[in-house]
DRENFI-245631 format. One line per 2 residues: number of its first residue (from 1); their letters; for each residue x, y, z of C-alpha. Coordinates in steps of 0.02 Angstrom, whole numbers, plus 32768, in hexadecimal, padded with zeros to 4 digits. Layout:
% DRENFI-245631
NUM = A = X Y Z ~ ...
***
This chain:
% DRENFI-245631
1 = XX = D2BE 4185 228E ~ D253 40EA 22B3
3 = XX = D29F 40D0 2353 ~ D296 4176 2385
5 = XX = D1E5 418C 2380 ~ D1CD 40E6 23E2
7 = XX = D20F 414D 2461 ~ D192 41D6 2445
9 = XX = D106 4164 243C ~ D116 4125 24DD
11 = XX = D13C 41E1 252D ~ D093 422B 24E4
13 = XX = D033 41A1 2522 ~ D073 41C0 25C4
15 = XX = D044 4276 25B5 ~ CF8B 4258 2571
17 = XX = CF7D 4211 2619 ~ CFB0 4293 266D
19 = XX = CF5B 430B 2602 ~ CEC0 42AC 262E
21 = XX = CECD 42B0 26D8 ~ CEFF 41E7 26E8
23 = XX = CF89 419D 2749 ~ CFFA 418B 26DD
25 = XX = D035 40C5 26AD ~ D0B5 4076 2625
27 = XX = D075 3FC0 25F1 ~ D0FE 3F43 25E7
29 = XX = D0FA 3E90 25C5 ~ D10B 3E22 2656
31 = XX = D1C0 3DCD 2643 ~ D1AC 3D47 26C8
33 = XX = D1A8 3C87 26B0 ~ D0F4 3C7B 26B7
35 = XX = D0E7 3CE5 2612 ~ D156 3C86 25B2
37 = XX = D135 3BFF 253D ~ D192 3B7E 24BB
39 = XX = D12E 3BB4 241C ~ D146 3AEF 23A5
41 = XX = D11A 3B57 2311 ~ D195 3BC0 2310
43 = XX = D20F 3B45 236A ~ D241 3BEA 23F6
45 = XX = D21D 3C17 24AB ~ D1B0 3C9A 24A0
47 = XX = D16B 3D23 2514 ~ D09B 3D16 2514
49 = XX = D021 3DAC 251C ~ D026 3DCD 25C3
51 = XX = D05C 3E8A 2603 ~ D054 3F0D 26A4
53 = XX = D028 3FAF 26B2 ~ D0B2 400E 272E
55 = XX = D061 40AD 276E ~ D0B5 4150 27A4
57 = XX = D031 4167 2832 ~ D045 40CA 2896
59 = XX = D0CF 40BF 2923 ~ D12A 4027 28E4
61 = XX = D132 404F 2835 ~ D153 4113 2820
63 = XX = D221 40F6 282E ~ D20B 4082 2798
65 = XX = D1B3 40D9 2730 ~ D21D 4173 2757
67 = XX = D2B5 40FD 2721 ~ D255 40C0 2690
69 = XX = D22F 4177 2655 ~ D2E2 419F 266F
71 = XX = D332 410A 2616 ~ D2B8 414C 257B
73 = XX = D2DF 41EA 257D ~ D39C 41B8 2580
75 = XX = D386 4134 24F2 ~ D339 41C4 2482
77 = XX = D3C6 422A 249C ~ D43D 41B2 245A
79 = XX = D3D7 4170 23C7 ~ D3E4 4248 2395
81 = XX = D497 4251 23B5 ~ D4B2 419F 236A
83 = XX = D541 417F 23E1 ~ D53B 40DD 2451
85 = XX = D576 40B6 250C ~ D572 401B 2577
87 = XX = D4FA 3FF9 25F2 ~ D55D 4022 267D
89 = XX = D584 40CD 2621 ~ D4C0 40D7 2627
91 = XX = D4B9 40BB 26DE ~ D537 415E 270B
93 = XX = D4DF 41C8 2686 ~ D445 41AD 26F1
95 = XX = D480 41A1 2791 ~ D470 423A 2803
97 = XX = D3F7 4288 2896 ~ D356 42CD 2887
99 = XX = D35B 4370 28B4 ~ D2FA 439F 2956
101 = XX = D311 42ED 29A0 ~ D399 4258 29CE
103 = XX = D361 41E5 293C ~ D3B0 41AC 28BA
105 = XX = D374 4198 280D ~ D3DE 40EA 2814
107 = XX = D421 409E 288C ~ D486 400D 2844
109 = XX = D497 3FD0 2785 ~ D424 3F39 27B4
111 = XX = D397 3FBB 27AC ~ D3C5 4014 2709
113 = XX = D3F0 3F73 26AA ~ D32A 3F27 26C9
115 = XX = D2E0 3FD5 2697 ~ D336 3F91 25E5
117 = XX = D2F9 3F01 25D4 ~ D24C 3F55 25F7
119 = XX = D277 3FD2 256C ~ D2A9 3F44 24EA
121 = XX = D20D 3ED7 250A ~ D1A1 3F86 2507
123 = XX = D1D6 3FD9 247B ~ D20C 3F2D 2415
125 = XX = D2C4 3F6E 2410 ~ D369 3F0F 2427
127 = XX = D3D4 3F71 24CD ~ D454 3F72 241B
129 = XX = D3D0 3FC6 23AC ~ D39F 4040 2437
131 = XX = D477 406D 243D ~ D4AF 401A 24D2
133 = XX = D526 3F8B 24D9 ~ D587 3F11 2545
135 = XX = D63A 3EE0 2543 ~ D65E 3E56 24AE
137 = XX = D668 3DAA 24C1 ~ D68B 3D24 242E
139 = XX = D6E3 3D36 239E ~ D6E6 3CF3 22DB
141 = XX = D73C 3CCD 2254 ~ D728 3C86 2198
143 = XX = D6F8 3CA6 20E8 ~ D6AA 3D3F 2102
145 = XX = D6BB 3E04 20E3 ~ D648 3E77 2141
147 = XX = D647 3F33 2179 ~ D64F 3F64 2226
149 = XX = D622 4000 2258 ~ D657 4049 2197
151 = XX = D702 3FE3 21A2 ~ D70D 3F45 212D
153 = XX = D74F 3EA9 2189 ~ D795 3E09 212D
155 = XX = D765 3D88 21A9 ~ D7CE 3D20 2151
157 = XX = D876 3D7C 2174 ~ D851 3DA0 2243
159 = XX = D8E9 3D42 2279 ~ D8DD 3CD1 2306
161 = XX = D85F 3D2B 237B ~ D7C3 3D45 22E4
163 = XX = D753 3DE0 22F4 ~ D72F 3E17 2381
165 = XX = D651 3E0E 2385 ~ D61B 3EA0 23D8
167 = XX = D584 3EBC 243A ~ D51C 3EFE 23C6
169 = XX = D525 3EBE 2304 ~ D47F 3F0D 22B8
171 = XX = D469 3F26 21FE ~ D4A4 3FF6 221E
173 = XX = D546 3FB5 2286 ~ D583 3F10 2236
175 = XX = D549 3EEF 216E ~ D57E 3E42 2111
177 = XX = D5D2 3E63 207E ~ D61E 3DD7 200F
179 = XX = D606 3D22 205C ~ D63D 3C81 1FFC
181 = XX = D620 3C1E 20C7 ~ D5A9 3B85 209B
183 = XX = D57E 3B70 2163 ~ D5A8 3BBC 21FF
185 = XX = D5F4 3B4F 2297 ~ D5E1 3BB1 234D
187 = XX = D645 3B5B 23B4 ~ D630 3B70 247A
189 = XX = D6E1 3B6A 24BB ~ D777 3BE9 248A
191 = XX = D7E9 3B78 2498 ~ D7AA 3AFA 241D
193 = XX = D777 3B9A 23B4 ~ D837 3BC5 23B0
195 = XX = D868 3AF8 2375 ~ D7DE 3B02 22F5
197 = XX = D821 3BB6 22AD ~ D8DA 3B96 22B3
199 = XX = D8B0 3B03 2256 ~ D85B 3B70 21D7
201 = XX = D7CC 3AF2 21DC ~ D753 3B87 21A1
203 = XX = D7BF 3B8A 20F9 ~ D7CB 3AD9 20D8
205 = XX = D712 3AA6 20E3 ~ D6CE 3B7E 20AB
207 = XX = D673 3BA9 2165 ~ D659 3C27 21E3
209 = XX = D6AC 3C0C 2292 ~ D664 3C57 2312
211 = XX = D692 3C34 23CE ~ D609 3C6E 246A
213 = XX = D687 3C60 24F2 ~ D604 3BF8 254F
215 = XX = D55B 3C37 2559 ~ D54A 3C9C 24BC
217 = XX = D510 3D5C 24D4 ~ D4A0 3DB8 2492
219 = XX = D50E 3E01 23F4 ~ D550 3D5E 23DA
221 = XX = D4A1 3CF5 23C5 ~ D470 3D9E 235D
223 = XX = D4F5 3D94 22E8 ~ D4C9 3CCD 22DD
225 = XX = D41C 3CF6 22AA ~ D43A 3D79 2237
227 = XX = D4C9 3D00 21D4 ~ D43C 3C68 21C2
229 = XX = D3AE 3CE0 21B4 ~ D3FA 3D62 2124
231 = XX = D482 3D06 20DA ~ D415 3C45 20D6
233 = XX = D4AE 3BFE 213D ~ D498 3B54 2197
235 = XX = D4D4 3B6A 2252 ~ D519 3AD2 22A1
237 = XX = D540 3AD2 2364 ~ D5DF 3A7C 23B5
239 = XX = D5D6 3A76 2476 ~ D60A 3A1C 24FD
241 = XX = D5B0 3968 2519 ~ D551 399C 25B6
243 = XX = D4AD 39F2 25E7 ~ D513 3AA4 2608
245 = XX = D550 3A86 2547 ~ D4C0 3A4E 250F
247 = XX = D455 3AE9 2550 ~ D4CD 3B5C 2504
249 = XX = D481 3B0A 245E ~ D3C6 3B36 2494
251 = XX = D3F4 3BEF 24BA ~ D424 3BFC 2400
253 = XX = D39D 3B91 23BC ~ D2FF 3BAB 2429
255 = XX = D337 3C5E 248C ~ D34A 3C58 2531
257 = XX = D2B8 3C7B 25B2 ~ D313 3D11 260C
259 = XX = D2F1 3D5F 2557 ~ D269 3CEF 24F7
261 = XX = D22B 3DB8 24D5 ~ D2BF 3DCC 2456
263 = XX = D2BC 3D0E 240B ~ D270 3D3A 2370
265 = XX = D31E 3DB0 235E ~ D398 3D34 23BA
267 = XX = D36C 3C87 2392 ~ D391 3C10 230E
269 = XX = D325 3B7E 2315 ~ D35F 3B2B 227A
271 = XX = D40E 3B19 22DA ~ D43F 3A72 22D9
273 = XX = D4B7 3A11 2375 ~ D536 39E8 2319
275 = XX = D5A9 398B 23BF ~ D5D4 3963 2444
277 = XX = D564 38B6 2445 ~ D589 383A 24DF
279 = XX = D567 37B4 2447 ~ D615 37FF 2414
281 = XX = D66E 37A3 247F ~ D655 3700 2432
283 = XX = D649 374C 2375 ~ D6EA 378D 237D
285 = XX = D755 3729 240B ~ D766 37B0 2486
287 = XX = D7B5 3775 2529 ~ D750 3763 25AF
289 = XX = D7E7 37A2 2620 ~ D7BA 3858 25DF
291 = XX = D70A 3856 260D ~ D6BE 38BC 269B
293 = XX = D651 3863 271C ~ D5A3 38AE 2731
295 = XX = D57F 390F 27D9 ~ D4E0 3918 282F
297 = XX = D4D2 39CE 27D4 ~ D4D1 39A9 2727
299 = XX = D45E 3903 274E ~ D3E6 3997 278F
301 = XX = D415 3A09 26F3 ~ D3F0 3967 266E
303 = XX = D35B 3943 26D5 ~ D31F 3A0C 26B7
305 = XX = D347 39EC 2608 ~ D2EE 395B 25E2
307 = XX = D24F 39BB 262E ~ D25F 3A4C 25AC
309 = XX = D1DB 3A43 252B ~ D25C 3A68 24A1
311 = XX = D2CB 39D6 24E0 ~ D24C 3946 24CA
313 = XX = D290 3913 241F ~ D2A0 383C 242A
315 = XX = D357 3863 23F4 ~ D37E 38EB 2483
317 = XX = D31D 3877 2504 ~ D398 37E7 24C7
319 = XX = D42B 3847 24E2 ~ D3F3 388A 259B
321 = XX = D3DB 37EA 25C9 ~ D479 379B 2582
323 = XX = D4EC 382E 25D6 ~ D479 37FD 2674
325 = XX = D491 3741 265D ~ D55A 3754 2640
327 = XX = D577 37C6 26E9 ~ D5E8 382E 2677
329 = XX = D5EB 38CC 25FA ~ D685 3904 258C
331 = XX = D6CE 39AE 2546 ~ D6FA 39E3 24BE
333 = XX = D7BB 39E8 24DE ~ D7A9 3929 2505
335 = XX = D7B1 3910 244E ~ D863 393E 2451
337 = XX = D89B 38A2 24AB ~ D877 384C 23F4
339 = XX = D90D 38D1 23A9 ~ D914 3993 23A4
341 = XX = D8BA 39AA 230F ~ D84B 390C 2310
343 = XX = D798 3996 2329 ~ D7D1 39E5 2288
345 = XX = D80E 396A 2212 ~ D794 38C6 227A
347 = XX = D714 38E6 22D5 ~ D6CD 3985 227A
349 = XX = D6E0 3946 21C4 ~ D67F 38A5 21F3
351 = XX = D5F1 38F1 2247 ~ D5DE 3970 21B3
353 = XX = D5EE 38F2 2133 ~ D575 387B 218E
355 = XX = D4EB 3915 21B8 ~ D501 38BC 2265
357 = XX = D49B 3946 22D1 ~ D431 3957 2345
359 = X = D385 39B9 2334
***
C-alpha cells in the first residue's frame, strides 16, 4: 500500500541516521504565515518550499519528535487494519506514561492534533487518507447517486435533512455513481439549506445542494473539489453579504492559510460567488429595515479583506467599499422578508439566469 510505505519511508530514514551515528531529525515544512503564499497561476494559497528539521537530540524538540514517531507508528497501524478513529480516539490510543519517569507521551489533544498536521504536510496525506476523522458537519442533497462506504445513497430521496457528509469522502470511502446535477450550489447557512431543499429547488433547476454550516470543513470543501474536479461540475457559492460570508467563499476557492499545504486537495478556484451582493439591495427591493449596521469589527474584517492578494479583483474592491460606504451588511434569511420562498423561486433563478457572479 502506497500510503503505507510513506510511513516506512520516513521510519528508515530516521534509522539511517541512527545507524550512522547522526542525531536523528524528521524535515517538515514550515506551516507558519511567513511560508505561505497566494500562487495567481494556480488561483490557491499555497505553502512555499520552506521546511525544519526537528531533532531527537536537542532539549526542546525530543518530546516532538517522540510524538511525531508515535503518531506514525499509530497511523501505520490503521492503514494495515484499514479501520478508522477520530482524532480524539487517536489522542487516548497514545496517551499513557513513559515508563521509568512522570511524563507523559501527551499531555492534552492540542499536542497530538499539530503532530497531524505535521504528518499530512510530511508525508503529502489528507488526516482522512491517513484514517482519522472528525465529527461531520454539512450535509447535501440532489440529483445524485453515490456509494458510501459500499452502501448506495439516492441523494435525491434523503428526506428533509440530505446526507449526512462525513469527514472523510476519499475515492476508497465515498465513489460518485450516476449524476444527471448540471452545477452544485454550497450554501453557508442550514437554515436556508433546509428552505432551498424543502423547496426541492435541486430538482427543479438538476443541482447539487450542499450546506457548510458556516465555515466549511475539511470533508466538506473535499467533497466540493472532487464534484467540480471529477464530475466537470460548476460550483456556485451563496453566503451571507458580509466579510465573515464572504471569507467562507475564499476557504473553498483559494484554501485557507491554516492549510494552504492541502489547497491543491481542498480548493476550488473556479468557484464562483454566486450572492449575497450589497448591490442586491437596490436590484431586488430589499428593505432597508432588515439590514444589519456594520460594527467596528467587520469594518476591520472588510479592511483585512480588501488587503488579501486574492481579493483585489475591481469587482470585489467595489463591493468592499459599497458595504463600507452603506454602514450595513445583510443575511441570507433577510431575503425572506420579500416572501418565504422568494430565494428559491426570485432571487436564485435570476442570478443563475443572468450568470450574475462574482469572481
Amino acid at each position: 500500500m502506497k500510503r503505507v510505505k510513506k510511513i516506512e519511508r520516513l521510519a528508515k530514514k530516521v534509522l539511517e541516521q541512527i545507524r550512522q551515528m547522526e542525531n536523528p531529525f524528521i524535515e517538515i515544512p514550515i506551516r507558519t504565515l511567513k511560508n505561505i503564499e497566494y500562487d495567481e497561476k494556480t488561483g490557491r494559497i499555497i505553502l512555499k518550499g520552506e521546511k525544519g528539521k526537528r531533532y531527537f537530540l536537542r532539549v526542546g524538540q525530543a518530546r516532538k519528535f517522540m510524538q511525531t514517531l508515535l503518531v506514525a507508528a499509530k497511523v501505520k497501524e490503521l492503514l494495515k487494519e484499514d479501520v478508522s478513529i477520530s482524532i480524539r480516539d487517536l489522542y487516548y490510543a497514545l496517551k499513557r506514561t513513559i515508563p521509568g519517569t512522570r511524563e507523559n507521551t501527551f499531555d492534552e489533544q492540542n499536542e497530538s492534533d499539530p503532530i497531524i498536521e505535521d504528518l499530512e504536510v510530511t508525508l503529502n496525506m489528507l488526516r482522512e487518507e491517513m484514517h482519522l476523522t472528525c465529527d461531520r458537519k454539512g450535509y447535501a442533497a440532489g440529483n445524485i447517486t453515490i456509494v458510501d462506504a459500499g452502501d448506495e445513497l439516492d441523494l435525491r430521496r434523503m428526506g428533509a435533512g440530505g446526507w449526512g457528509i462525513p469527514s472523510n469522502v476519499e475515492k476508497d470511502r465515498v465513489k460518485f455513481k450516476e449524476c444527471e446535477a448540471e452545477f452544485v450550489l454550497v450554501v453557508e447557512k442550514d437554515a436556508v439549506w433546509q428552505r432551498l431543499n424543502e423547496d426541492k429547488f435541486w430538482k427543479k433547476h438538476n443541482c447539487i445542494l450542499i450546506t457548510t454550516k458556516g465555515q466549511a470543513a475539511r470533508g466538506c470543501r473535499r467533497l466540493i473539489h472532487r464534484l467540480h474536479h471529477e464530475l466537470k461540475l460548476p460550483v456556485y457559492v451563496l453566503t451571507d453579504a458580509d466579510p465573515w460570508g464572504m471569507y467562507i467563499y475564499s476557504v473553498i476557492k483559494r484554501g485557507s492559510i491554516n492549510l494552504a499545504y492541502l489547497s491543491e486537495k481542498l480548493a476550488t478556484p473556479d468557484a464562483k460567488f454566486i450572492g449575497l451582493s450589497i448591490f442586491d439591495v437596490d436590484k431586488f427591493g430589499i428593505s432597508k429595515n432588515v439590514t444589519i449596521k456594520l460594527k467596528e469589527i467587520d469594518k476591520k474584517r472588510i479592511a483585512e479583506l480588501m488587503n488579501y492578494e486574492w481579493f483585489k479583483h475591481k469587482r470585489w474592491q467595489k463591493e468592499f467599499k459599497e458595504m463600507l460606504r452603506r454602514g450595513y451588511k445583510l443575511e441570507l434569511e433577510a431575503l425572506s422578508n420579500k416572501g418565504i420562498r422568494f430565494i428559491s423561486d426570485v432571487y436564485l433563478p435570476t442570478k443563475l439566469k443572468e450568470g450574475d457572479f462574482l469572481p
